[in-house]
N, C-alpha and C positions, 0 to 999 in steps of 0.2 A: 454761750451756755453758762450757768452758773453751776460753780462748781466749788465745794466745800471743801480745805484739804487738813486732816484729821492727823496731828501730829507736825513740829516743825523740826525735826532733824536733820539730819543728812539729804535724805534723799524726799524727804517732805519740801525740804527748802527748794532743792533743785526743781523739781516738778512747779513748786509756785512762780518760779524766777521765769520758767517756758511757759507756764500758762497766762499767766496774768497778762499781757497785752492783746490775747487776742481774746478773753472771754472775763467772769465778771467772777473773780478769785477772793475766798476766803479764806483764813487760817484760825484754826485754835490752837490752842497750845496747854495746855494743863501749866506748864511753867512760861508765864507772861515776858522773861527774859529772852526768850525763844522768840519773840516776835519783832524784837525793837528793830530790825535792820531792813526789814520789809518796807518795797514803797508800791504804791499802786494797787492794794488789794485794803481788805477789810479783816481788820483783827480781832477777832474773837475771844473774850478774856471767861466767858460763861461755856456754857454746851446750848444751853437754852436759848441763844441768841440765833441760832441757825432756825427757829422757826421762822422769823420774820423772812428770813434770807431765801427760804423758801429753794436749797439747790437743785438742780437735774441733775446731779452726782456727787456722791461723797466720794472720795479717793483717802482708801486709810492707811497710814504710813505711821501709824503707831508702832514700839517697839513689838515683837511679834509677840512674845508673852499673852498680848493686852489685846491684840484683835480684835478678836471676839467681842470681847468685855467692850472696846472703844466702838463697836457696832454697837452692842446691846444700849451703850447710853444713847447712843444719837437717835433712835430709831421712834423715839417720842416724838420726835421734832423734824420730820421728812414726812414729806408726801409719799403717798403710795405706790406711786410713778418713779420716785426718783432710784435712779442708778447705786448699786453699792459697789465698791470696789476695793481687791486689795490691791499689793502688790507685795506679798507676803515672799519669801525666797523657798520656805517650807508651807505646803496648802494641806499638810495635816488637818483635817476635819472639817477643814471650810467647803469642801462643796457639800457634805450633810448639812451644814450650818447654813449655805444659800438656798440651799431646798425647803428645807424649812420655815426662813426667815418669810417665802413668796415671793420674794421683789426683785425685777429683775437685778445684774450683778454681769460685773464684769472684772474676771482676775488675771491679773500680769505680773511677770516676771520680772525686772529689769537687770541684766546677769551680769552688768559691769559693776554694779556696789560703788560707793563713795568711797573705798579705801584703796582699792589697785584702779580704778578706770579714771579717764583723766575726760571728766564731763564737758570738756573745749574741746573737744576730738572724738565721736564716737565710731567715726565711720568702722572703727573694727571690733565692736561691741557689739552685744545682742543682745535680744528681748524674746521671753516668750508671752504668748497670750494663749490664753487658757480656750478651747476653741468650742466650751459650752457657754461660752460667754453668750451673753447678749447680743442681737448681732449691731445696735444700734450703739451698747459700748464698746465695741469688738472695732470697729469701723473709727469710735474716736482714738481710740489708743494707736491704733495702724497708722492714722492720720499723725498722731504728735510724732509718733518712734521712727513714721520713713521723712517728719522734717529735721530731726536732731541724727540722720542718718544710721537710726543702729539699724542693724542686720535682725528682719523678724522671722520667729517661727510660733505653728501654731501647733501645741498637744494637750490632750487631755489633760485632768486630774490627776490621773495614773502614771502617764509618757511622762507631766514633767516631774513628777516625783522620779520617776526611773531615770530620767538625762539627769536632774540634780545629784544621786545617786554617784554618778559614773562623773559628771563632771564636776563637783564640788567636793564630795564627800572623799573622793580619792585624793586629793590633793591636799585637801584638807587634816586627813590622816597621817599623809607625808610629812608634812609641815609641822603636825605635832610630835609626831616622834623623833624630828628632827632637836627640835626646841628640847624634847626630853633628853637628849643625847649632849646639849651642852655644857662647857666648862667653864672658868672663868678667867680663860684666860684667852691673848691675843692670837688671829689669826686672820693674816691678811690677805689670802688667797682671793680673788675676784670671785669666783663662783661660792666660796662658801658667804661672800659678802652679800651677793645677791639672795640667796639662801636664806640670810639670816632677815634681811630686808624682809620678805615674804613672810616669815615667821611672827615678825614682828606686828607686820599687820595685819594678821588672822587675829594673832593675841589682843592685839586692840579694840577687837569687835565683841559686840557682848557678848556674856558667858550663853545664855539662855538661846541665843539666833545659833550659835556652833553647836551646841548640843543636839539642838533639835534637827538642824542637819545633818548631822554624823548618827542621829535615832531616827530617820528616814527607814521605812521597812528593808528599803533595797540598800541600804550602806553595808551590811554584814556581809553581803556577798563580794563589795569590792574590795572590803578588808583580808577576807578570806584570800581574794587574789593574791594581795599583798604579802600576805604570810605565807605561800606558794612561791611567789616568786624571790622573795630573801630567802626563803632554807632554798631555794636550787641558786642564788649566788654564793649563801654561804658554802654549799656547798663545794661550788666550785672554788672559792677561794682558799679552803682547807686540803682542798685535794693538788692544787696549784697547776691546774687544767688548764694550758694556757690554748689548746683549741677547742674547749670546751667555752674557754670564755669569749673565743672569736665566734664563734657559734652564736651564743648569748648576746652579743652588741649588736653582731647583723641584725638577728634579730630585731634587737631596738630598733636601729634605725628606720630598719621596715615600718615597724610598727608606729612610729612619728612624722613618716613621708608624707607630706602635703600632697 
């Protein structure tokens, strides 16, 4: 298959590095830097250049901001046939935008990120695939994700905005209010180290990809949780309930039990 990949980042890269030996891989890059380290594929330094190339799928891995916008230029220069695809973490408007566009499309999730997952080792990562996909793209993504071993699942438009919701958004939240809670000074406890490791690299990710997660429709409600469940620890820790607070951890653990 030829395959166009739209953006060389993080996770742009990765996907060319698994692709390119078994199929006939191109990269653009808006910033030409982004391409020197590539071998075995075709570098793209125009947008215009992908008519000749003629791909059966673009895969866009532009910063999320830019989606759309990195759709809307390429679409001059595709056949009619060809495959679109994101893999966007937030699909805010994108399935109105693949309905529209005509063509088929296929959108995936890949939940491990280039910042916590360790892309030598996936077997305990996950992937979702959007299951109005295409089933001709739906079948190549299933193909790549069960050979780099992640764990697949398939939901809606709506389901993975709601699992993104529950599982990013909350942690995410954590994380930052954590980071708002810090001081400057030393603290060498292991758990607040690991803590702060996590924090560190949510903050490293751009401003625009974190936002647009945490303004997911469904993040208010987990937040809400959250604010629920601190006033019933603060609670408890002002009252100094000490079987109220055996109470409250069982709790947890329950609630974490594999």
């Amino acid at each position: 298959m030829k395959i166009l990949i739209l953006g060389a980042g993080k996770m742009g890269s990765w996907l060319t590095e698994e692709l390119c030996f078994d199929h006939d891989v191109a990269v653009f890059d808006i910033n030409p830097r982004n391409l020197k380290h590539f071998i075995n594929i075709k570098r793209f330094m125009k947008i215009e250049e992908a008519k000749d190339f003629n791909p059966d799928m673009v895969i866009n891995c532009v910063n999320l901001q830019k989606t759309e916008e990195a759709f809307d230029e390429i679409m001059p220069y595709i056949s009619d046939n060809c495959i679109i695809s994101d893999i966007a973490s937030v699909k805010n408007g994108l399935a109105d935008y693949y309905k529209k566009s005509g063509k088929r499309f296929a959108s995936t999730h890949p939940m491990f990120g280039p910042t916590f997952g360790n892309v030598r080792d996936l077997s305990k990562e996950n992937a979702i695939i959007i299951s109005e996909s295409d089933p001709e793209g739906k079948q190549f993504f299933h193909d790549l994700f069960n050979r780099v071993k992640l764990n697949i699942y398939e939901y809606t438009f709506q389901e993975h905005d709601q699992i993104t919701a529950y599982s990013l958004s909350t942690p995410f939240a954590s994380s930052l209010v954590f980071a708002a809670c810090m001081k400057k000074i030393d603290a060498p406890g292991t758990t607040f180290r690991k803590h702060m490791e996590i924090a560190k690299g949510l903050l490293s990710e751009d401003d625009y990809l974190v936002s647009e997660i945490l303004f997911n429709p469904y993040t208010l409600k987990q937040i809400e949780s959250i604010n629920q469940q601190l006033s019933y620890l603060t609670h408890i820790i002002k009252d100094r309930d000490y079987d109220e607070m055996v109470k409250f951890l069982r709790k947890l653990r329950e609630n974490i039990k594999s």
